[in-house]
Structure formats: structure tokens, C-alpha cells
C-alpha positions in Angstrom: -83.1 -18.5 175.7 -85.4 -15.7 175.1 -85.0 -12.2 174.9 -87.5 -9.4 175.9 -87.0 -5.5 176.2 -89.1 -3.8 178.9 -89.1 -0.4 180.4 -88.4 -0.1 183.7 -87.6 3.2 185.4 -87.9 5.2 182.1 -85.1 3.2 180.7 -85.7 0.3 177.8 -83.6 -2.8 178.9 -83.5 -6.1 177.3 -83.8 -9.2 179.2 -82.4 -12.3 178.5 -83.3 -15.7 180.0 -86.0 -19.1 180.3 -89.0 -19.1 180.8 -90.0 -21.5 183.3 -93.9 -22.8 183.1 -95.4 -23.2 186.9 -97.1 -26.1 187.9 -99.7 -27.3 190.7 -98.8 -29.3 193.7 -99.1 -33.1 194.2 -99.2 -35.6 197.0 -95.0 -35.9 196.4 -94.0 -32.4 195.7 -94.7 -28.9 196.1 -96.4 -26.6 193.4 -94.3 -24.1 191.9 -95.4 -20.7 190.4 -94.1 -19.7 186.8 -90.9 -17.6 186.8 -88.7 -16.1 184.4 -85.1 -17.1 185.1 -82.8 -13.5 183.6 -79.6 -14.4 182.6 -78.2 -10.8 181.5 -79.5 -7.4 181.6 -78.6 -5.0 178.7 -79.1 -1.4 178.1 -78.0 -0.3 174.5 -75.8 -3.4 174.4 -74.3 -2.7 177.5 -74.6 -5.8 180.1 -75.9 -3.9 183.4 -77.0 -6.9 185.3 -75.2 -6.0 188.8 -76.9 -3.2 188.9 -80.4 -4.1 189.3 -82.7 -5.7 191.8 -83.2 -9.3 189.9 -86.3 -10.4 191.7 -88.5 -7.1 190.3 -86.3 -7.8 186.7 -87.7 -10.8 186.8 -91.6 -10.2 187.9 -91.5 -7.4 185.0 -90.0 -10.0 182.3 -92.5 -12.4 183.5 -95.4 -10.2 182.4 -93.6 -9.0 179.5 -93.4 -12.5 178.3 -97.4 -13.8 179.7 -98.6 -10.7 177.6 -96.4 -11.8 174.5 -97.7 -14.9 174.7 -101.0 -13.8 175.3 -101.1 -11.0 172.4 -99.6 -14.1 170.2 -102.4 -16.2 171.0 -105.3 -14.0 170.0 -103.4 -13.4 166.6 -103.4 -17.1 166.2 -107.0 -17.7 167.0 -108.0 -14.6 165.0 -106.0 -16.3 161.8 -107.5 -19.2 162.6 -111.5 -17.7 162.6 -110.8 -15.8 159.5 -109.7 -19.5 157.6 -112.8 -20.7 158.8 -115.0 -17.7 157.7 -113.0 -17.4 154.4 
């Protein structure tokens, strides 16, 4: 389980849930998109889950997590051309 905090209507929430990697379609089943699945919505430690639209939680937490991953990515490969330039 992962846990990301995103701001969504002015407010800071943390998200917790799976990430789910899509994957393209073959000739027995159907391709499926990459999703994050939430599990529970907090705000200051305070589960608040019923009281939001899941499907835009989860859109947001999905770029949340893409641009974590991404961000973590470029760190990596900058680490990686400095050991090769050191």
C-alpha cells in the first residue's frame, strides 16, 4: 500500500491505496489503463472517505503517484550520470 497526500479543493488529503500498472490489449483479453485503487482518504488523520467522489480521488492520486515516479526517475538517472562523470 502506498500513501500519497494531494491537494484537492484547497484542502491537503492523504491517499492511501495500489497502484495498479496498465497494460495493452491482446488477442484473449482486453487492455486495461493504469489506475490507482484508494483504499482510505484522510484529512489530518481523520478518515473522510464517504465524503468524496472516488473516481476524481483517484485520477488526482494517479498523477500524484506518475509524477513521483517520474521526479524519482530523473534523480536516479541524474545520480547515475554524475558516477559516470565522477
Amino acid at each position: 500500500m502506498t500513501t500519497l497526500t494531494i491537494v484537492h479543493n484547497g484542502t491537503s488529503l492523504q491517499i492511501s491505496g495500489t497502484y495498479c500498472r496498465g497494460y495493452g490489449d491482446s488477442h484473449d483479453e482486453p487492455g486495461q489503463d493504469a489506475c490507482f485503487e484508494v483504499e482510505r482518504i484522510t484529512d489530518s488523520g481523520v478518515d473522510v472517505t464517504h465524503l468524496h467522489d472516488m473516481d476524481e480521488i483517484s485520477d488526482l492520486a494517479l498523477d500524484a503517484y506518475l509524477a513521483d515516479a517520474a521526479f524519482e526517475a530523473g534523480q536516479a538517472a541524474d545520480l547515475k550520470r554524475d558516477e559516470v562523470l565522477a
